[in-house]
KEKE-3310 file (N, C-alpha, C; in steps of 0.2 Angstrom, whole numbers, plus 5000, padded with zeros to 4 digits):
npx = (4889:4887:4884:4885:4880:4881:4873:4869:4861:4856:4866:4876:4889:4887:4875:4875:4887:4895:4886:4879:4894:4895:4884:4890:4902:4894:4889:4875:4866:4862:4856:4858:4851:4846:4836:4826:4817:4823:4831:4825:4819:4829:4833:4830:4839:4847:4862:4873:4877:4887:4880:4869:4870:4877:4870:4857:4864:4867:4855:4851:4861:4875:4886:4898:4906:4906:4904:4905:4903:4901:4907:4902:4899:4910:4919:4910:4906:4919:4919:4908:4914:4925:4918:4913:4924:4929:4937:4944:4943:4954:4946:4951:4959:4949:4942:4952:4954:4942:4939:4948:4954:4961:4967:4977:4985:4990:4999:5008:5013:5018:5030:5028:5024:5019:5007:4999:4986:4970:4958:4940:4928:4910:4907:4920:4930:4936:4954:4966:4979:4984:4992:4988:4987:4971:4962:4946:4935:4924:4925:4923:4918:4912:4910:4916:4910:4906:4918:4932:4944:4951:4959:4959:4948:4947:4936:4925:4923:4923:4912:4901:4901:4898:4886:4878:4882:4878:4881:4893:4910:4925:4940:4953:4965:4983:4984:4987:4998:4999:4999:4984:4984:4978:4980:4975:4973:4970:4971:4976:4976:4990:4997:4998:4991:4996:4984:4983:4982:4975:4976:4968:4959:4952:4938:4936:4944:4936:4931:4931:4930:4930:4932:4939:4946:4962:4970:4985:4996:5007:5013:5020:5021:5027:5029:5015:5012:5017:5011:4999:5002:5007:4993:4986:4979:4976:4970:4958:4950:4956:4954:4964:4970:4980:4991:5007:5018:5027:5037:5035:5026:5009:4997:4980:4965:4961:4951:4944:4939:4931:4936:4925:4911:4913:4923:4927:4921:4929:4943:4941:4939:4950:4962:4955:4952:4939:4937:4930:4924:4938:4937:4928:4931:4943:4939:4932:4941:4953:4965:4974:4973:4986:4993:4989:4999:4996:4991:4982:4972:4962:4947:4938:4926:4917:4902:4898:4885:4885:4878:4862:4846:4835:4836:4834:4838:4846:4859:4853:4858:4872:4882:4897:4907:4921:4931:4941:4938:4930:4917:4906:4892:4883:4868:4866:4854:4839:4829:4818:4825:4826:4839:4849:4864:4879:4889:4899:4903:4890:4883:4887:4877:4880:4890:4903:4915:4928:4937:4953:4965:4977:4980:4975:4965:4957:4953:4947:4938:4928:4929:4920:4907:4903:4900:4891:4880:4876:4875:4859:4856:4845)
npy = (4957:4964:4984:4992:5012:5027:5039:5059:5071:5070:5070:5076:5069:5056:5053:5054:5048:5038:5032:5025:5021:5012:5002:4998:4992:4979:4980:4978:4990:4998:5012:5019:5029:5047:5054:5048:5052:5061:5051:5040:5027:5020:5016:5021:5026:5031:5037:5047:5039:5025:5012:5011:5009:4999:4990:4991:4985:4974:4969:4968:4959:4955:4963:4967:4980:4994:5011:5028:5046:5058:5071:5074:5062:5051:5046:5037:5027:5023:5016:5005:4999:4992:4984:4976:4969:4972:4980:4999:5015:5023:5026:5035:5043:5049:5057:5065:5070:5079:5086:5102:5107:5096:5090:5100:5098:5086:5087:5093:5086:5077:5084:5090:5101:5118:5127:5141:5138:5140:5132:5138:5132:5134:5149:5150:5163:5177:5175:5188:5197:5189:5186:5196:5194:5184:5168:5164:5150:5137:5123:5111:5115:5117:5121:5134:5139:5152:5155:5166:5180:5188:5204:5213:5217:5204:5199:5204:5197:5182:5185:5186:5176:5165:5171:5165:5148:5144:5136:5128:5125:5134:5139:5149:5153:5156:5165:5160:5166:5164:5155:5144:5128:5110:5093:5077:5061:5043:5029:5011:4995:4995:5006:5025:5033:5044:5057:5069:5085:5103:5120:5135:5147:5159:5172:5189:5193:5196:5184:5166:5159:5147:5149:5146:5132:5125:5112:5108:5098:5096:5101:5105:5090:5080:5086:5086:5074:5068:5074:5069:5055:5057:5061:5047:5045:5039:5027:5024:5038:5056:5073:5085:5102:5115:5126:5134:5145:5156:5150:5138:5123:5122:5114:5118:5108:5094:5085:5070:5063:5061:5074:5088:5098:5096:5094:5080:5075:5080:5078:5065:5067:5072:5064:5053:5043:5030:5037:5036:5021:5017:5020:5014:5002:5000:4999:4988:4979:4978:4984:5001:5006:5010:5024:5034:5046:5062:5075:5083:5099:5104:5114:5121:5129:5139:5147:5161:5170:5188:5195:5198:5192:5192:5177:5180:5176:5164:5149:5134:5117:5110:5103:5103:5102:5111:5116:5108:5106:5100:5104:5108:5112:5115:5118:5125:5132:5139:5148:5162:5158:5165:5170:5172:5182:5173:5171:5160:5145:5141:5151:5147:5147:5139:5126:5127:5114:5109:5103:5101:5104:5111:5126:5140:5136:5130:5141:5151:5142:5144:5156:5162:5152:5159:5172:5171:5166:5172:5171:5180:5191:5200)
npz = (5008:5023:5028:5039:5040:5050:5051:5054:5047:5030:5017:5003:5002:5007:4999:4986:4985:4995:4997:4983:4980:4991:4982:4971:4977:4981:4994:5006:5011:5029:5037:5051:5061:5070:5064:5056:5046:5038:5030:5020:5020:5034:5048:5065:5078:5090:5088:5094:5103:5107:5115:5110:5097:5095:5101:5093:5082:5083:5084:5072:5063:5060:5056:5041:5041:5051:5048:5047:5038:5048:5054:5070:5077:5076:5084:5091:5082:5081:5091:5091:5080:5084:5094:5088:5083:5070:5057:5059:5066:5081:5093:5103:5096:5088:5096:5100:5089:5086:5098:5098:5110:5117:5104:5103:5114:5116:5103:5109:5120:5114:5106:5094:5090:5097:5097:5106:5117:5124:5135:5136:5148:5149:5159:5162:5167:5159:5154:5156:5149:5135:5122:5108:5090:5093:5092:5093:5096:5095:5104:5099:5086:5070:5051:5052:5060:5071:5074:5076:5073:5082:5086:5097:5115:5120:5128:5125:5111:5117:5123:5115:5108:5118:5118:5106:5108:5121:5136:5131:5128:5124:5115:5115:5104:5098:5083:5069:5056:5039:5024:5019:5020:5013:5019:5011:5017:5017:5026:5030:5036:5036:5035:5031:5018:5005:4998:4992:4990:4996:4991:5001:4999:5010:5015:5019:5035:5051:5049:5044:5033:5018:5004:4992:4985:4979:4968:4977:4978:4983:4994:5011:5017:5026:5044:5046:5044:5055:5065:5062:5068:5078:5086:5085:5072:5058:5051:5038:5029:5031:5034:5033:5043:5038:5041:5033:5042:5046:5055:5054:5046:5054:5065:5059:5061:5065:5053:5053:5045:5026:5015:5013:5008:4994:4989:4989:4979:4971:4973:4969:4955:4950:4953:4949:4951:4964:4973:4986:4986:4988:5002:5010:5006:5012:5026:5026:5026:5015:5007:5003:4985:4976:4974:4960:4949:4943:4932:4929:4937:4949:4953:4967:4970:4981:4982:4988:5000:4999:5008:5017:5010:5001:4988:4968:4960:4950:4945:4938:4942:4934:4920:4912:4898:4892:4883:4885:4900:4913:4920:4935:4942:4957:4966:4980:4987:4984:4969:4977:4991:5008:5012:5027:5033:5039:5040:5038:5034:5032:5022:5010:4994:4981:4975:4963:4955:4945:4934:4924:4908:4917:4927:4921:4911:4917:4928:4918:4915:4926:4927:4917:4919:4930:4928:4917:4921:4936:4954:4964:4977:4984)
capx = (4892:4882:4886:4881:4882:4878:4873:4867:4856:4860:4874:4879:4895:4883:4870:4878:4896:4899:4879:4884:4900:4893:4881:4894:4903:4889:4886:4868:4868:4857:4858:4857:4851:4842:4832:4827:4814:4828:4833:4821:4823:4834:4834:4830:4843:4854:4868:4877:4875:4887:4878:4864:4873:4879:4863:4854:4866:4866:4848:4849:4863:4883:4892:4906:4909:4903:4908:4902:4908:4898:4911:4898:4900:4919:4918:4903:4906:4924:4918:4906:4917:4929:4914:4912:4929:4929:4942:4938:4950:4956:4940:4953:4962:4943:4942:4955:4954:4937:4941:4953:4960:4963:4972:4983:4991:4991:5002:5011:5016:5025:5034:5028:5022:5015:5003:4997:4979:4968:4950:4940:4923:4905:4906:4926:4933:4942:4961:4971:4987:4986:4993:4983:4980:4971:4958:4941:4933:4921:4931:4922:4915:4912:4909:4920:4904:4908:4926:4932:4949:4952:4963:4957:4944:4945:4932:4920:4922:4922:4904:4896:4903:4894:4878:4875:4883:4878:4885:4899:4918:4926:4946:4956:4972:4986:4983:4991:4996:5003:4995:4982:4983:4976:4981:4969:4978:4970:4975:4972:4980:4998:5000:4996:4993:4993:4980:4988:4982:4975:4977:4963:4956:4948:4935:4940:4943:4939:4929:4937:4926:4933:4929:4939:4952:4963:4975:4991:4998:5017:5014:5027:5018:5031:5026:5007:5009:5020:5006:4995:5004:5004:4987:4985:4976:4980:4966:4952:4950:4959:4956:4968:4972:4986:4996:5013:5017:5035:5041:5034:5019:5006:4991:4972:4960:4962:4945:4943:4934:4934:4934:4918:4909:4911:4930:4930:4922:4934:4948:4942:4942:4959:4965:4955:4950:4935:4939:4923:4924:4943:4935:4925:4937:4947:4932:4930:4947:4956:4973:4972:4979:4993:4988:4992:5001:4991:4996:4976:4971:4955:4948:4930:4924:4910:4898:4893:4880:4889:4874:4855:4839:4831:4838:4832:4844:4849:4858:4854:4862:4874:4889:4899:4915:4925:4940:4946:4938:4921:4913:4899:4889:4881:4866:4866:4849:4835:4826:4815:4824:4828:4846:4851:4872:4880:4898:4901:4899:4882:4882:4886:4873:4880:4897:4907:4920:4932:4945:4957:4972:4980:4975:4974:4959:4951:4951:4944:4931:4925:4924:4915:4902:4900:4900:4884:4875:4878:4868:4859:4852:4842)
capy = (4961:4970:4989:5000:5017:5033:5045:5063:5073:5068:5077:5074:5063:5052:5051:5053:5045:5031:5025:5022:5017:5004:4999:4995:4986:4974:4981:4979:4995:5000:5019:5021:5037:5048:5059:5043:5055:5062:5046:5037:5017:5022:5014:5025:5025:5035:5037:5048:5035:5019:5008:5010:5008:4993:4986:4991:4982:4967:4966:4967:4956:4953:4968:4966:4985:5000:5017:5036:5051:5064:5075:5070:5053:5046:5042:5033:5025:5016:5012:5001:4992:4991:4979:4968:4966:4975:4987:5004:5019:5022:5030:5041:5047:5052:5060:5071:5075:5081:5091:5105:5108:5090:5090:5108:5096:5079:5088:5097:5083:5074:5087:5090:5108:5121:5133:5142:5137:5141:5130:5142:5129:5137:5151:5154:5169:5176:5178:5193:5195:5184:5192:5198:5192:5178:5165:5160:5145:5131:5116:5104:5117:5115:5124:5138:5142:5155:5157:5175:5184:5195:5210:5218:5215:5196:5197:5205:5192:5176:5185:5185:5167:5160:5169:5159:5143:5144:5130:5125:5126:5135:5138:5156:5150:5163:5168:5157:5168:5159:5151:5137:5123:5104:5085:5070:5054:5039:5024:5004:4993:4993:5013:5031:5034:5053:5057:5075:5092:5109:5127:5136:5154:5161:5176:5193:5193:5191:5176:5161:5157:5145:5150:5141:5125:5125:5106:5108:5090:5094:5104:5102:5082:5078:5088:5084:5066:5068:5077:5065:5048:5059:5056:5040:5045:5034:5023:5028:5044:5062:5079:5090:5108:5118:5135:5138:5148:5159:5145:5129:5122:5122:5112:5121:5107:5085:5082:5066:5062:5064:5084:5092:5103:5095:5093:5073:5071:5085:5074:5058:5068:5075:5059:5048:5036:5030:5037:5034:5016:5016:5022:5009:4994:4999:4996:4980:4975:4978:4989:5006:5004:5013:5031:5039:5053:5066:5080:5088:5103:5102:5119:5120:5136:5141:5154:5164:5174:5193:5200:5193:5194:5185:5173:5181:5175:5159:5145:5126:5112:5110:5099:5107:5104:5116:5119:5102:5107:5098:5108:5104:5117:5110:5123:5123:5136:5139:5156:5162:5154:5171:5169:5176:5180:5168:5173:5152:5139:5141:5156:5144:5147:5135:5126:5126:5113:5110:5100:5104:5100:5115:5130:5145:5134:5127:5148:5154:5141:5144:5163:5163:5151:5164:5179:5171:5163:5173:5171:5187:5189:5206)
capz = (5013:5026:5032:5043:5040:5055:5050:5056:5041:5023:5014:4996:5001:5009:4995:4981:4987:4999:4998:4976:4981:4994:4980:4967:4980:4982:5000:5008:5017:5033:5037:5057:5060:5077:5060:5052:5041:5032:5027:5017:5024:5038:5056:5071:5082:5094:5085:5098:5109:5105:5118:5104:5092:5096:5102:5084:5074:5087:5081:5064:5060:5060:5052:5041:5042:5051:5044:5046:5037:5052:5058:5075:5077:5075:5092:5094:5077:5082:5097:5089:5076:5090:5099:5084:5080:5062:5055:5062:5070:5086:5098:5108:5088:5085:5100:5102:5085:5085:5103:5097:5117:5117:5100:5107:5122:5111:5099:5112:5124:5108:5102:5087:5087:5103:5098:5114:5119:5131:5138:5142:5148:5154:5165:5167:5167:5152:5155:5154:5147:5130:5119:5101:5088:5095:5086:5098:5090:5100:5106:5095:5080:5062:5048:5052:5062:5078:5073:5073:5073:5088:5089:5104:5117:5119:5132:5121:5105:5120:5126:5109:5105:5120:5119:5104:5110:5128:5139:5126:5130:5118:5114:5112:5102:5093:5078:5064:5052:5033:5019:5024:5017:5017:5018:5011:5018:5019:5027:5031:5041:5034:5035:5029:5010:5006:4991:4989:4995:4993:4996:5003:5000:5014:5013:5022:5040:5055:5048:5041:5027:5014:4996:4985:4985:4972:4970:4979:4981:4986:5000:5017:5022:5036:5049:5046:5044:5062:5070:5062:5071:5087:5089:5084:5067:5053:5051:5036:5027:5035:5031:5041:5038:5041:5037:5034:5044:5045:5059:5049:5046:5062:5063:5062:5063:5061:5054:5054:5039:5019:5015:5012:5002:4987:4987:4991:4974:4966:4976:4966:4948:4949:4953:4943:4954:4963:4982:4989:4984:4991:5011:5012:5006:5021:5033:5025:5028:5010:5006:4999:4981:4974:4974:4956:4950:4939:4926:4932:4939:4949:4958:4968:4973:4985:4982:4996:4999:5003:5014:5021:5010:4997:4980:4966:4952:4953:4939:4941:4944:4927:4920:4906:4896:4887:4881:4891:4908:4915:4926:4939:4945:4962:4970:4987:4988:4977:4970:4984:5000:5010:5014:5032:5029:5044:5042:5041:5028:5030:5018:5002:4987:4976:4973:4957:4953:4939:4932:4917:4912:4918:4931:4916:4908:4924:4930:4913:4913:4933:4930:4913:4922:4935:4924:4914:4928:4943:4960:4964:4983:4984)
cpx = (4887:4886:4883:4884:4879:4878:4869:4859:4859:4863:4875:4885:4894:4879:4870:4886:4896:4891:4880:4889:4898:4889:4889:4900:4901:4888:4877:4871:4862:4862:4856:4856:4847:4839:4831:4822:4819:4833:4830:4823:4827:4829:4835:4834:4845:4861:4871:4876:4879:4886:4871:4866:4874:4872:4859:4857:4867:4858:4845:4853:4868:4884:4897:4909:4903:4906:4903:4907:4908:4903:4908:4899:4906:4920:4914:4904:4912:4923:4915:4910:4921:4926:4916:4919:4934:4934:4938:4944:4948:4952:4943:4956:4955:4942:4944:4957:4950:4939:4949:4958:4965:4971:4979:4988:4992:4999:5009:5017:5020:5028:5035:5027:5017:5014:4999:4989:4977:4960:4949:4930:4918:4905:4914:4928:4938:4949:4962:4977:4987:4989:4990:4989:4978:4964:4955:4937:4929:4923:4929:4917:4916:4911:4911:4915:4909:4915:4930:4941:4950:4957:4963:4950:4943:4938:4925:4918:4921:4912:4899:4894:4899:4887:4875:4876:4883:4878:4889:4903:4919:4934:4949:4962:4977:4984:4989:4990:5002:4997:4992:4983:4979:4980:4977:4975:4971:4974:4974:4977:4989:5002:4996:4998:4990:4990:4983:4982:4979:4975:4971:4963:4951:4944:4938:4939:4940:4933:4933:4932:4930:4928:4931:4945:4954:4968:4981:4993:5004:5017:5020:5021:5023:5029:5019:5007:5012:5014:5000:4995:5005:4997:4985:4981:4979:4974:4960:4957:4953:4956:4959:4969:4975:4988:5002:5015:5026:5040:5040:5029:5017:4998:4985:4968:4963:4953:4945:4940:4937:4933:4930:4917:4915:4919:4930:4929:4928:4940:4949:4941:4947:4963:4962:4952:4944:4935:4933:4923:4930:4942:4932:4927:4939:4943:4932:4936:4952:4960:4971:4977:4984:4989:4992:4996:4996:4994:4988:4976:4966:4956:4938:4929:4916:4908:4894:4890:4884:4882:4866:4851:4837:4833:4834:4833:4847:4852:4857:4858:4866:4880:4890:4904:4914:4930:4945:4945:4931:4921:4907:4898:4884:4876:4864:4857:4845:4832:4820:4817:4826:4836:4848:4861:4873:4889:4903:4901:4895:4879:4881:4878:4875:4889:4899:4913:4922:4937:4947:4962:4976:4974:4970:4967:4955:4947:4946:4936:4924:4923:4918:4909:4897:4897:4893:4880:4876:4872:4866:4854:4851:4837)
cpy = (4966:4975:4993:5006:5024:5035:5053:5064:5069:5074:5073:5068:5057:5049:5050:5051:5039:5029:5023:5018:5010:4998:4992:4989:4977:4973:4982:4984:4998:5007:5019:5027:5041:5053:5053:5048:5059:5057:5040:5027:5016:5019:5018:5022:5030:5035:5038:5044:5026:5012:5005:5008:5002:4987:4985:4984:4974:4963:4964:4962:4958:4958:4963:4974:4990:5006:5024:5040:5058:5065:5071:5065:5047:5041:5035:5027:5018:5013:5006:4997:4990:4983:4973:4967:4969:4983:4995:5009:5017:5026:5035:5044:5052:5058:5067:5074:5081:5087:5095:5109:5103:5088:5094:5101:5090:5081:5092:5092:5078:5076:5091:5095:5113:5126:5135:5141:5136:5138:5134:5138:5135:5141:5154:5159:5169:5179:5184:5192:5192:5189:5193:5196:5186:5176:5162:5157:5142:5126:5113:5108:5114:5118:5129:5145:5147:5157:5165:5175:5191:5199:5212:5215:5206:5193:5198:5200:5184:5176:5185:5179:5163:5162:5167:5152:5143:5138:5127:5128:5126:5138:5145:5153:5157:5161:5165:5161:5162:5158:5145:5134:5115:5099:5080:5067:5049:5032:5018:5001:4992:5001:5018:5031:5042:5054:5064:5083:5098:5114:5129:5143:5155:5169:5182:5190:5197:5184:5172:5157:5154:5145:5148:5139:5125:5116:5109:5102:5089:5100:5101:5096:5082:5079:5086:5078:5064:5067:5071:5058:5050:5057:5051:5042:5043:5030:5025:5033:5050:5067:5084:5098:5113:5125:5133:5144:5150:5153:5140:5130:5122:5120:5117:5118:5099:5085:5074:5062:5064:5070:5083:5094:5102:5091:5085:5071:5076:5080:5066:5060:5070:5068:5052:5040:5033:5032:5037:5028:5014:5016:5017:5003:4994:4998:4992:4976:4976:4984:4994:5004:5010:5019:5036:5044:5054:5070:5083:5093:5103:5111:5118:5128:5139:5148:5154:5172:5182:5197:5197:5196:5189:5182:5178:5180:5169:5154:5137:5122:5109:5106:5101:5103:5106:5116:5114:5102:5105:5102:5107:5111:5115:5118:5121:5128:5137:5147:5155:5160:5162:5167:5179:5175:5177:5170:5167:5150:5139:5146:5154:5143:5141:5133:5124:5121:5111:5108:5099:5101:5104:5121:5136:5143:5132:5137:5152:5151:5142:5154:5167:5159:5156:5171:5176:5169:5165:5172:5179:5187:5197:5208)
cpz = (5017:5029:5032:5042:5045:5052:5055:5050:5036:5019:5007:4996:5002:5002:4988:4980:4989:4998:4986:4979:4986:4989:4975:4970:4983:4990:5002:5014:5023:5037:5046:5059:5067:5072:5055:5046:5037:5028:5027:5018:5030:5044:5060:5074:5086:5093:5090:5103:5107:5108:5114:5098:5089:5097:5096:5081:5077:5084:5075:5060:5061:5056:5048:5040:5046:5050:5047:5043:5040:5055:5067:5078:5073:5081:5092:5089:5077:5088:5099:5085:5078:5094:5096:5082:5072:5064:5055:5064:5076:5088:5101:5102:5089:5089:5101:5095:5084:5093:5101:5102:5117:5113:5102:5111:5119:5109:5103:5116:5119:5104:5098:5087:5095:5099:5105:5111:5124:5131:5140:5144:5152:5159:5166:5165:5160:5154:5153:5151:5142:5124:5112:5096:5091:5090:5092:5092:5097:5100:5100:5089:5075:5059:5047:5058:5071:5079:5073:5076:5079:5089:5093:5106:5116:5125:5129:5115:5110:5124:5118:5105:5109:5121:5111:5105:5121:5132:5134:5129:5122:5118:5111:5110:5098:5087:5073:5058:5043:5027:5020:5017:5017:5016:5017:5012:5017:5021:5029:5035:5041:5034:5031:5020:5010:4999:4988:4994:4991:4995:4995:5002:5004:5012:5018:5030:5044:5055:5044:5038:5021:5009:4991:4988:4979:4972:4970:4982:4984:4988:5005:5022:5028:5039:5049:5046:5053:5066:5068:5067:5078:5094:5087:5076:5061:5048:5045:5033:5034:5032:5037:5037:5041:5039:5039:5037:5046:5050:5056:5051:5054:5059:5065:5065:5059:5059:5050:5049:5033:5019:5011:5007:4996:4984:4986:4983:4968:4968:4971:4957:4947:4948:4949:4944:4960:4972:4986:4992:4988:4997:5010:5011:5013:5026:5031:5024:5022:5014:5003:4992:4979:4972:4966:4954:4944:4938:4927:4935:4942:4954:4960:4972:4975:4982:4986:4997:5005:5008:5013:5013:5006:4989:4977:4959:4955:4946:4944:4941:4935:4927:4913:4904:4890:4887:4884:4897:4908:4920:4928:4943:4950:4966:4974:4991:4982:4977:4974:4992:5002:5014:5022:5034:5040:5046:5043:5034:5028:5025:5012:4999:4985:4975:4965:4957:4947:4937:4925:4918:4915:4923:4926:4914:4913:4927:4927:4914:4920:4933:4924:4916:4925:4932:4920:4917:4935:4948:4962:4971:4982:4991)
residu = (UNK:UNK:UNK:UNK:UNK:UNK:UNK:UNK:UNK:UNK:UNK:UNK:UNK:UNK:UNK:UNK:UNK:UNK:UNK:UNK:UNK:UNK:UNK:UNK:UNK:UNK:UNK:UNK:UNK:UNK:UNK:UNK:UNK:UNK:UNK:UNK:UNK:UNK:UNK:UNK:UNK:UNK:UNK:UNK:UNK:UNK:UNK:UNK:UNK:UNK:UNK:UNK:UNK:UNK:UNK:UNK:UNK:UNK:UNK:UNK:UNK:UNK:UNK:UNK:UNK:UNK:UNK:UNK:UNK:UNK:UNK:UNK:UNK:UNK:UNK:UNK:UNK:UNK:UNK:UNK:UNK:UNK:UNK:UNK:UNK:UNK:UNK:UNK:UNK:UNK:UNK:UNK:UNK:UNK:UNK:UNK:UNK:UNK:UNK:UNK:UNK:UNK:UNK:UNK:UNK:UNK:UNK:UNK:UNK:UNK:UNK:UNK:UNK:UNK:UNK:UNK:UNK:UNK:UNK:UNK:UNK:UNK:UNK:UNK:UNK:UNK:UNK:UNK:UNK:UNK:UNK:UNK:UNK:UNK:UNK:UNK:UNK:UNK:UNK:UNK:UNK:UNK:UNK:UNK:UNK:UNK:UNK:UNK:UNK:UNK:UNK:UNK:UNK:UNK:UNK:UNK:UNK:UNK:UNK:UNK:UNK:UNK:UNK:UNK:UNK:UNK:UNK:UNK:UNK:UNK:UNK:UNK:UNK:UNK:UNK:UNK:UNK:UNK:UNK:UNK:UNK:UNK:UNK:UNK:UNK:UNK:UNK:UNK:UNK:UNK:UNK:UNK:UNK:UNK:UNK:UNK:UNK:UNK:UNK:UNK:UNK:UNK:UNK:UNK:UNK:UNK:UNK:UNK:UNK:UNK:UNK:UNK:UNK:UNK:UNK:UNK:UNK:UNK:UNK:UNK:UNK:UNK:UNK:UNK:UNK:UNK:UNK:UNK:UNK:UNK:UNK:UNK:UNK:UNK:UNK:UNK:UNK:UNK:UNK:UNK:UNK:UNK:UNK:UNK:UNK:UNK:UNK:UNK:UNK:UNK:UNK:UNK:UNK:UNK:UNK:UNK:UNK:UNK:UNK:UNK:UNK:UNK:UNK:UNK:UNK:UNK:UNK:UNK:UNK:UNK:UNK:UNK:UNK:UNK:UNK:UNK:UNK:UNK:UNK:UNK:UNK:UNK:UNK:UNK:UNK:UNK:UNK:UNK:UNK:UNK:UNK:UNK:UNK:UNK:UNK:UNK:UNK:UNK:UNK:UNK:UNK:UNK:UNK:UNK:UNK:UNK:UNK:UNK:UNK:UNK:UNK:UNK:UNK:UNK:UNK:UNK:UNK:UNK:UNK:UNK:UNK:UNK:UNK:UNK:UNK:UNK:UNK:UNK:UNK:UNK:UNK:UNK:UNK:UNK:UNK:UNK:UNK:UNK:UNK:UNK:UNK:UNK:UNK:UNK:UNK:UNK:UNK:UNK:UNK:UNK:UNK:UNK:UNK:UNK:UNK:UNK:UNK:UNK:UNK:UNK:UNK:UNK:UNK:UNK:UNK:UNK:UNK:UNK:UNK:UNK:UNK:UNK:UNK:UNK:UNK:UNK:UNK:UNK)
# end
């Protein structure tokens, strides 16, 4: 079976996830890439471009699946396996996931849920009147990058947002306050399978830095698998993320993809099973199987770096069990890199995950790690 895979840079999920996972499937895999030098064998391409995209794989040979898991490139990606015929989502799902105005008025004009939001593109003027607390974000960010909480002055937090993203449209929303939480779904062509969920800890505000994911599988689904079938998102891996919030759930962001930093393989030890290897069936036209239940605990916890200067203290890359809990210690920096603080994702040192049978044991074993090995920035 040959499959294309787009990608951007290489990531962990990519090179240590779905490129194994392909292997074990007996997939020949070509990486199409527009940074072919960060991936060793990889195919220059213009990914953001699926006029190229198409063209590439026109040259190389007959697909039988094309797949990406860059946030980036949903689009471009189903718009190509769309061409050839092959199981793939829907290009406007991707879309209007990936554009969080988009998704606002999606979500809006079917019912399912109105949080006020406001475009505010290149140059327009910032409204008066909204009322505080409000949440400025970049239409199509990531990372949690440029996010901030504003109580006062929304003119002042939207000018400091666009002199690092200058010519970006960017999005003033209220201020969701509750408990965030997630949804993993995946799904194939017969419908939505839910793999289960977690609650999310954030770091102090007014950034929205997530620090650790704990497994919470029997969250309130309805409402988010609604909002899901709103915009046409079904097809594939999800990660959505939400808060409870005193009126009912309210969505924060559909991404589009398996969840990140580190969770997707925390997602396929809790449950046991080989979730890498299950995204890429669905591209090749198989059924998701019957999705477990589990009596596990799994927790992942970022380590972020509280203020700019230089590693000085660092542990390695480590895999433990104790007491009935593995734990994976994954560093994201080495001693020496001088760490400048971001107030994003981008601040992660190094993540911890952890799965037990229980949380009491998974907690002991995640903060005794710490406690012997911490990271030290000076």
């Amino acid at each position: 079976m040959r499959l294309y895979l787009t990608a951007l840079k290489p990531t962990d999920s990519v090179t240590d996830g779905f490129l194994p996972a392909a292997e074990a499937l007996g997939c020949s895999v070509t990486i199409l890439t527009d940074r072919p030098e960060r991936h060793p064998g990889a195919l220059a391409c213009d990914v953001r471009d699926p006029r190229a995209v198409i063209d590439a794989i026109e040259q190389l040979g007959r697909p039988d699946a094309i797949f990406s898991n860059s946030d980036h490139l949903q689009v471009e990606t189903a718009l190509a396996a769309a061409y050839f015929g092959l199981p793939g989502k829907d290009w406007r799902a991707c879309l209007a996931a990936k554009n969080k105005f988009l998704m606002r008025r999606r979500l809006a004009e079917a019912g399912v849920e109105r949080v006020s939001s406001v475009r505010l593109a290149p140059g327009d003027p910032v409204p008066d009147g909204l009322p505080y607390p409000l949440v400025v974000k970049p239409r199509e960010g990531v990372a949690s990058e440029d996010v901030l909480l504003v109580e006062r002055d929304l003119a002042g937090a939207v000018a400091t947002v666009r002199k690092r993203r200058p010519g970006e449209a960017l999005v003033v929303e209220e201020y969701l306050e509750g408990p965030l939480r997630t949804l993993e779904t995946l799904g194939d062509a017969d419908g939505v399978r839910v793999l289960g969920g977690f609650g999310t800890t954030l770091g102090p505000l007014p950034y929205f830095v997530e620090e650790r994911l704990d497994w919470a599988p029997d969250g309130p689904r309805e409402h988010v698998l609604a909002a899901l079938a709103a915009l046409g998102v079904g097809f594939g891996a999800c990660h959505t993320e939400y808060v409870v919030t005193p009126a009912g759930p309210r969505i924060v962001e559909v991404n589009y993809r398996v969840i990140g930093d580190h969770c997707d393989f925390l997602l396929a030890d809790v449950l046991g099973v080989p979730v890498f290897e299950w995204i890429l069936r669905v591209h090749l036209g198989e059924t998701v199987p019957a999705v477990p239940d589990t009596s596990r605990f799994g927790s992942a916890v970022s380590l972020v770096a509280d203020r700019s200067g230089t590693i000085t203290s660092a542990p390695g890359a480590e895999e433990l069990v104790s007491q009935g809990v593995r734990l994976w210690h994954r560093p994201l920096r080495a001693i020496g890199d001088i760490v400048e603080q971001t107030h994003t994702n981008r601040d992660y040192l190094g993540v911890i995950r952890a799965v037990g049978p229980d949380r009491a044991r998974v907690d002991a074993a995640i903060e005794g790690f710490r406690a012997a090995r911490p990271w030290v920035v000076g």
